[in-house]
Steps between C-alpha positions, in 0.01 A plus 500: 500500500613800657672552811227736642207271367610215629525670897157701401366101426683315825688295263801431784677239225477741204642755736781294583621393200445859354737645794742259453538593140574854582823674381581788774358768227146322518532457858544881547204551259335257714558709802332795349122321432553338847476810660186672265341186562469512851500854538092498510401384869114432384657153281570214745797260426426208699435028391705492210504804374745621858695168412573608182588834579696397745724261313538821219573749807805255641608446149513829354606742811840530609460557853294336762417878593335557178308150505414618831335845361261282287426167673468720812198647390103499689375377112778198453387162712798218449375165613691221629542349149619779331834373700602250249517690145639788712772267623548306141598898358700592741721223514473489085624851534713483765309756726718550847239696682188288580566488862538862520155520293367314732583679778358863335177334416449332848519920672217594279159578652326153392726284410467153254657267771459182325686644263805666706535187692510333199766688396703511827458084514653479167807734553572283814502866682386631840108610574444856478429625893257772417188583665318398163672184392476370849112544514495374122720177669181491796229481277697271324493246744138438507417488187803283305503098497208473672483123479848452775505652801618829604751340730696319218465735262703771735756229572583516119490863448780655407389869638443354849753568664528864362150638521352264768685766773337800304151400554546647892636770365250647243166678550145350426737172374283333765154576324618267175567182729156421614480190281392140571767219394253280224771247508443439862166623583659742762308824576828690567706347234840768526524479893461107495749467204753725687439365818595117327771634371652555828421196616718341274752780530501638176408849699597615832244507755658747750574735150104490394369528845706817579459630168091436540537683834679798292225506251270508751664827674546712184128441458324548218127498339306264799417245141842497411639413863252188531699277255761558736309426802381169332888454447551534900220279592656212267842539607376444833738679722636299861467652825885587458480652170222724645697534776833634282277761380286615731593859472384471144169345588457783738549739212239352275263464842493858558582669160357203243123517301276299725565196293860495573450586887268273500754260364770598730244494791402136460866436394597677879267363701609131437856582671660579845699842373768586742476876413209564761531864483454518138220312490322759757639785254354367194135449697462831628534563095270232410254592737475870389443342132127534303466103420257368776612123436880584516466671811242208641764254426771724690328493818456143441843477501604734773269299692618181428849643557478593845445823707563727197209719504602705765837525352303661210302721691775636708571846351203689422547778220329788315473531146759494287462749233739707335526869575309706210677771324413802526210655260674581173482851399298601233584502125646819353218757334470434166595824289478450163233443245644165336506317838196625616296390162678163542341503857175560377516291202596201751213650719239509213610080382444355855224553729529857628499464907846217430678849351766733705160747499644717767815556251339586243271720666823682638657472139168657317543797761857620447484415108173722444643787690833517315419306127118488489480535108769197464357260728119554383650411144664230624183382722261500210532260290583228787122635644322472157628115506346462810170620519227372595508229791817576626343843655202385611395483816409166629138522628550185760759661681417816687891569495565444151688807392613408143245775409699781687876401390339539156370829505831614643677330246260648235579835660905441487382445151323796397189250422142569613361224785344236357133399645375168557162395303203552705372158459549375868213373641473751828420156685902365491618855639757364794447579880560890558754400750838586473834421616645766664826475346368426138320843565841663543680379186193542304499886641881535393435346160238767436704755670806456208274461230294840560849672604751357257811705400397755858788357699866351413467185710295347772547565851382154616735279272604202752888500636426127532382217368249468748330810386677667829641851451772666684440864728792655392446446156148609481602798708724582219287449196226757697802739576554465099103577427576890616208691484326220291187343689536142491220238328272426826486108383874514449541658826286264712648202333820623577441576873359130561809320377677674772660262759288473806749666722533867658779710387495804663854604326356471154150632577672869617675501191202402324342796714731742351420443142205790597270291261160326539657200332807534758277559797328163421818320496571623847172465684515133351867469583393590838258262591639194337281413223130473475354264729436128453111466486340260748370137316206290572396185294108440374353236357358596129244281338497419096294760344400530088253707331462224239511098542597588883479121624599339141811698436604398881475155462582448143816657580548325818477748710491528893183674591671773747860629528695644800616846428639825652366853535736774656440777753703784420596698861299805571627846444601464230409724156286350228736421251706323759222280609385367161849405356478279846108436512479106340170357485398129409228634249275197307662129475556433085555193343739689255896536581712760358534474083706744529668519848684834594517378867879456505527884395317540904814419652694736329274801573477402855815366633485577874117349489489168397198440737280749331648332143416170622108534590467684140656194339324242748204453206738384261729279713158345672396407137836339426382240760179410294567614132744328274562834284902588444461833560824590708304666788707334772827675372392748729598319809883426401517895466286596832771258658759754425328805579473594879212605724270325690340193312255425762213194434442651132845361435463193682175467321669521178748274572287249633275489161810508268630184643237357423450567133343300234853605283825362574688879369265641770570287811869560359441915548334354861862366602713740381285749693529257791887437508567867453291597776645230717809607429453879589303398821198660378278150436233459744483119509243440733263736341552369189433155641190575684319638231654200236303288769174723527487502145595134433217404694262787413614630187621431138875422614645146442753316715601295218649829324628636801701229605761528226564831517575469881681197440725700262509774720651308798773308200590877439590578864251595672349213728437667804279767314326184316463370856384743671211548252386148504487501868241788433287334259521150603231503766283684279551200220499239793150633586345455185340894537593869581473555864184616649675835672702661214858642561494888546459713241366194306127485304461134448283397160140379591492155604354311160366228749707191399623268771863547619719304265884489512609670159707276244878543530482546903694177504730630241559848737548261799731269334684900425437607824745192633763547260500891625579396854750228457662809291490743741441340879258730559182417700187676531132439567262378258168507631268185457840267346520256807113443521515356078836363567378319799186328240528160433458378175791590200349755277751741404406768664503317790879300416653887430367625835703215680815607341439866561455406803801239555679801349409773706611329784849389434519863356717749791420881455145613596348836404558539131740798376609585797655145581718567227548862477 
C-alpha cells in the first residue's frame, strides 16, 4: 500500500510503519505529495484520516515550521489520539522539535487542543500562554473526566499553575467557564473548585481575590465578567479584605456594568469603610447613573449610613458638556469630471436625498461651463444604468425631488427628460402643500438644469458645513460676475445663507459693485438678514381621500397631530414671504419614501424655525409610524444651524424622542446634547409639550425616558431636569391642562378619563436621579398632592422620592442657581 493511500484511507498503523521505512530520498518525495495533497481547502483531513497525516507530516518534514504550514491548516482537525502514532515516529526518528510544533499549532486561529496538550504533556514542557491555548485549556475543564471532580482534577494538572493566572488576564475567557461540576452536582463548578483549592492552600486566597478584583476593573463583555463575579461571591471576601480594597470596590461601584456595581454595592454596604469622603464621591456618581435599582440601593445606603444626603446635595451644578467645535468648513468644489461622475455614481447606488446633492449640484455647474462635452460623455452611460425608478418622483411625498435632480442630471448629460407613465390614479395625487424650503431647492434644481453651462460656478455654494455662507466671499464671487446678471434662484439662495447680522462695512462695499446683484447684497447686509417669521401651532386632523378611517387605524395612527404654521412679518415682498410662509396643509398617513428634509437645513441656515414646521409632518409621523426613513436626521443638522427655533423646534424635538425607532430617538439626543451644549435648548418647552402630548397625543413616555436618561449620562442633567419639571405635572395629571400655554393649540379632547401615561414612574424615578445630580430644586406642580397618596403604586412610591429629593436638594430656581 502506498504512502498516500494509506493517509487518503486513515490507516494511522500503515502510515507508521510506511514512514518509518523511509530513506531521506523518499522522505523528500514524501514532502512533495504532502503539500499537493493538502493544497485543496474544499477536502477535510480530520478522525483518522488527520491522524494519519499527521504522523506522515512529523515524519517526513524537517522542521517544525514546515509541519506547522500543513497541520496548521482550517481543513486538517488532529484529535487527541492522533498523539500517540505522532509520538511513536518521532521518537522512532528522532524528531527534536515537537514542543516547538506544538507551540506553532497552539497560535493558530482554532486550534486542536487535545492534541497540543497532548503533545506538551508528553515533552514534559511548559503550557503555551496564548490567548487561544488558554481558552482551549477553559473549555477544557468542563468537558474532560467528567466522572471526578473539577477540584481534584486541577490539583493534578500540570498547566495549573501556569495558565490558571491567565484566565484574569484574557478577554471573553470568562464566557467558556459557565459549567456545572457533574462530579459534584455544583451549579458553579470552576468557582467552587478554585475556591476549595484555597481552602486547602493549594492557591492563594489574597492572590485570586485581588486578581478577581483586577478582572473585574479591566472589564470586559457583562457574560464574560459573571464567571468572575460567581468567583467573588464563593471566595467570600471578610469585612477586612473588603476593607484592604475599598478603593477598588469604589472603582467597580461607579465605573463597573450594573452587575459588577451591583456586586461591589452589596459587597460595600456590609462594611464600616473608613474613607467617608470617598464613599460620598462615588454616590454623587452613582446617583447620576441610568440603572433605577443601583441608584435605589444607593440611597438605601446613604440612608442607612448617616446624614449623607445632604453631603450629596451640597454643590449644585450645570451641565457638563463639552464645548462643540466650531462648524467645519465646507468641502473643496469638486473640479473635475472623474470625481464628479464618482459622486454621482455613489449618488445614483444609494438613495438620492443620503448624497452630498449640494456638491454635486455645485460640481455639475462649473464642469458644464468649462468641459460640457466631457462630462455629458462621462454622465451617460452611468444615467442609462439608472433609469427608471431612480428618477421618479415619489407620489407620497409632496417633497420628493428625485424627479428634478434627474432632469438636471439628464441635462448635464445631453439626454432628453424622461416622463413618468400616466397611469396614476389622479385620486393618490399628495396634498398641494408645500414646504417652503423644499420649494427653494426644487426652484434651484430647475434653475441649473434649464441654464446649464450659462455660468462658471454657483454663487450660493455654502462656506460651511452648515449650509452657511460667508459676506465677503459672496461679495467677491458677485464682484467676479462683471456685467453678468446672476441666476435669480442662485441669487436668493445665496442671500438667505447670509449670517443674520448687519454689516454695514461689507454692505458699502457691496454698494459699490454698481450692480443689481451687488445692491442686493448691501440692502440685505444692511438690515441683518431676512426676518424670522412668527410661529403658531394647530391641531390637524387625519385626512384620506381613500380608506380615510382604515388606513388610520390599520397603521396605528393617532387621529390628530400638533403642528406649526408660520406668519411671515409684513412688508415684506412676495417672494420673501413664501420662502417663509409654512402651512400645516392635510394630515397623511404616508412619511417621506424619499426624504430630502435634511437638504432644508442647508438652504436655510439662519432659519431653523421656518425648517422645522416644514419638517414637523415627518418628525410627528416618526412618533406613530415604524418606517426607517431617516426623516429625523434633520434635527441633528437644525441643531447646528442658528436662528430662532421657536415651538416648531421644540415640537420636533419633543416627537423625535419619542420615536417608534431606536436610530431616530438617537438623531432626538444628539439634537438635544448639541443644543444643550450651545445654550440654545429650550427645556421647558420641550417638556411641556412632551407632557401635552403624552397625555393628549401619540407620544410615549416609555420611549422618551431613555433618551433623557442618556441625555443626562452624557452631561447634561440640569437640561434633562429642567424639562421633566415641565412635563411632570402634565403626566402627574393624567391630561393636558384645561388653559393651554401661550401660543399653544391643544388637540381636541378625545373624551377619555384622565389617566397617568405609562413610564411616568419611569420619568419620576429620572426626575430624582437629575436632582441628586445637580442640587437643583424647582417646582413641580401637583407632585406633593400624589406623593402625599397612600397606597404604593409606583407612581405614587416615585413621587415620595422626588419629593424626599427635592427637599434635601440646595439651589432653587433652575439655571440660574447654577449659572
Amino acid at each position: 500500500m502506498s504512502l498516500r493511500i494509506a493517509i487518503e484511507g486513515g490507516d494511522v498503523a500503515s502510515v507508521v510503519t510506511a514512514v518509518r521505512s523511509l530513506d531521506e530520498p523518499g522522505r523528500r518525495k514524501a514532502r512533495t505529495a504532502l503539500a499537493a495533497m493538502t493544497r485543496d481547502r474544499e477536502v477535510w483531513w480530520d478522525g483518522t484520516r488527520g491522524a494519519a497525516l499527521s504522523v506522515a507530516v512529523v515524519g517526513c518534514q524537517p522542521t517544525a515550521a514546515k509541519a506547522a504550514q500543513i497541520l496548521g491548516r482550517p481543513s486538517v482537525g488532529l484529535a487527541e489520539e492522533a498523539v500517540a502514532p505522532v509520538l511513536e515516529v518521532a521518537r522512532a526518528l528522532g524528531v527534536p522539535w515537537l514542543v516547538e510544533l506544538a507551540n506553532r499549532l497552539a497560535t493558530v486561529p482554532e486550534p486542536d487542543w487535545r492534541f497540543v496538550a497532548g503533545l506538551i504533556r508528553a515533552e514534559g514542557a511548559p503550557p503555551p500562554t496564548g490567548d487561544r491555548f488558554v481558552e482551549g485549556w477553559a473549555t477544557d475543564l468542563g468537558m474532560r473526566e467528567l466522572d471526578r471532580p473539577l477540584a481534584e482534577r486541577l490539583r493534578d494538572d500540570p498547566f495549573l499553575r501556569v495558565l490558571l493566572p491567565r484566565l484574569f488576564e484574557v478577554d471573553a475567557v470568562g464566557l467558556r467557564l459557565h459549567f456545572p461540576d457533574l462530579c459534584t452536582g455544583r451549579e458553579n463548578g470552576f468557582a467552587d473548585a478554585v475556591a476549595q483549592l484555597s481552602r486547602e492552600g493549594v492557591l492563594d486566597r489574597a492572590y485570586l481575590i485581588g486578581a478577581t478584583l483586577d478582572r473585574l476593573l479591566r472589564g470586559d463583555r457583562p457574560k464574560a465578567l459573571r464567571a468572575f463575579i460567581v468567583l467573588h461571591e464563593t471566595l467570600a471576601p471578610t469585612a477586612a479584605e473588603v476593607v484592604a480594597r475599598s478603593g477598588d470596590y469604589l472603582r467597580l461601584l461607579t465605573d463597573g456594568p450594573v452587575s459588577v456595581a451591583s456586586m461591589a454595592q452589596r459587597v460595600l454596604c456590609t462594611v464600616d469603610l473608613p474613607d467617608r469622603d470617598a464613599l460620598l464621591d462615588a454616590s454623587r456618581v452613582v446617583l447620576a447613573r441610568p440603572e433605577k435599582a443601583l441608584v435605589k440601593a444607593q440611597v438605601a445606603w446613604l440612608g442607612v449610613a448617616g446624614p449623607a444626603a445632604p453631603v450629596v446635595f451640597s454643590s449644585p451644578r450645570g451641565d457638563d458638556l463639552p464645548a462643540l467645535a466650531l462648524p467645519q468648513p465646507a468641502p473643496p468644489p469638486i473640479t473635475d469630471v472623474d470625481t464628479l461622475v464618482e459622486e454621482v455614481a455613489l449618488l445614483l447606488r444609494r438613495r438620492i436625498p443620503d448624497g452630498p446633492v449640494e456638491r454635486v449640484l455645485d460640481g455639475l455647474v462649473r464642469l458644464a461651463a468649462v468641459d460640457g462635452g466631457r462630462l455629458a460623455g462621462a454622465l451617460r452611460p452611468l444615467l442609462r444604468d439608472a433609469r427608471g425608478w431612480v428618477f421618479r418622483r415619489h407620489r407620497n411625498e409632496p417633497h420628493c425631488l428625485c424627479e428634478s435632480m434627474g432632469d438636471l442630471l439628464r441635462a448635464a448629460a445631453g439626454l432628453e427628460r424622461e416622463r413618468e407613465p400616466e397611469d396614476w390614479s389622479s385620486e393618490n395625487e399628495p396634498d398641494p402643500a408645500r414646504a417652503a424650503p423644499a420649494v427653494l431647492v426644487r426652484r434651484r434644481l430647475e434653475e441649473a438644469a434649464a441654464r446649464l453651462g450659462s455660468t462658471p460656478s454657483l454663487l450660493c455654494a455654502p462656506t460651511s458645513m452648515t449650509g452657511s455662507l460667508d459676506g465677503s466671499v459672496l461679495l467677491e464671487r458677485i464682484a467676479a460676475l462683471g456685467d453678468r446678471e446672476p441666476w435669480p434662484v442662485d441669487l436668493t439662495q445665496a442671500l438667505l445663507r447670509l449670517p443674520l447680522a448687519p454689516d454695514s462695512g461689507l454692505a458699502a462695499r457691496a454698494d459699490a459693485l454698481g450692480s443689481r446683484a451687488g445692491k442686493a447684497l448691501a440692502a440685505r447686509l444692511r438690515s441683518g438678514g431676512l426676518p424670522q417669521p412668527g410661529q403658531y401651532t394647530v391641531s390637524v386632523e387625519f385626512s384620506r381621500k381613500l380608506d380615510d378611517a382604515d388606513v388610520r387605524e390599520s397603521f396605528g395612527l393617532w387621529p390628530r397631530r400638533l403642528l406649526v404654521e408660520t406668519a411671515p412679518p409684513a412688508g415684506l415682498e412676495f417672494e420673501l414671504v413664501e420662502l417663509l410662509d409654512v402651512t400645516a396643509g392635510e394630515y397623511y398617513s404616508t412619511r417621506a419614501e424619499e426624504d430630502w428634509s435634511r437638504h432644508w437645513a442647508l438652504a436655510m441656515p439662519h432659519h431653523r424655525g421656518v425648517v422645522a414646521a416644514a419638517a414637523l409632518p415627518l418628525l410627528a409621523a416618526a412618533a406613530d409610524r415604524d418606517i426607517d426613513d431617516g426623516s429625523t436626521a434633520v434635527l441633528p443638522l437644525l441643531a447646528d444651524c442658528d436662528g430662532d427655533g421657536g415651538v416648531a423646534l421644540d415640537l420636533g424635538l419633543a416627537y423625535a424622542v419619542s420615536a417608534r425607532r431606536p436610530a431616530d430617538r438617537i438623531a432626538a439626543l444628539d439634537a438635544f446634547l448639541t443644543m444643550a451644549a450651545t445654550g440654545t435648548l429650550n427645556p421647558e418647552g420641550v417638556g411641556e409639550l412632551i407632557g401635552i402630548l403624552s397625555t393628549s397625543g401619540p407620544l410615549k413616555p416609555t420611549r422618551i425616558v431613555e433618551v433623557l436618561r442618556d441625555a443626562a449620562s452624557a452631561g447634561a442633567p440640569l437640561s434633562v431636569w429642567r424639562l421633566l419639571a415641565a412635563a411632570l405635572p402634565h403626566l402627574l395629571r393624567g391630561a393636558p391642562p384645561e388653559t393651554p400655554p401661550p401660543g399653544i393649540t391643544l388637540p381636541r379632547s378625545l373624551g377619555v378619563a384622565p389617566k397617568v401615561p405609562r413610564g411616568t414612574p419611569e420619568l419620576l424615578a429620572l426626575a430624582m436621579e437629575t436632582v441628586v445630580a445637580t442640587g437643583v430644586r424647582l417646582p413641580v406642580h401637583g407632585l406633593d398632592a400624589v406623593a402625599a397618596r397612600s397606597g404604593s403604586s409606583r407612581v405614587v412610591v416615585e413621587a415620595r422620592r422626588l419629593a424626599e429629593a427635592l427637599c434635601s436638594a440646595g439651589a432653587t430656581g433652575g439655571s440660574e442657581a447654577v449659572r
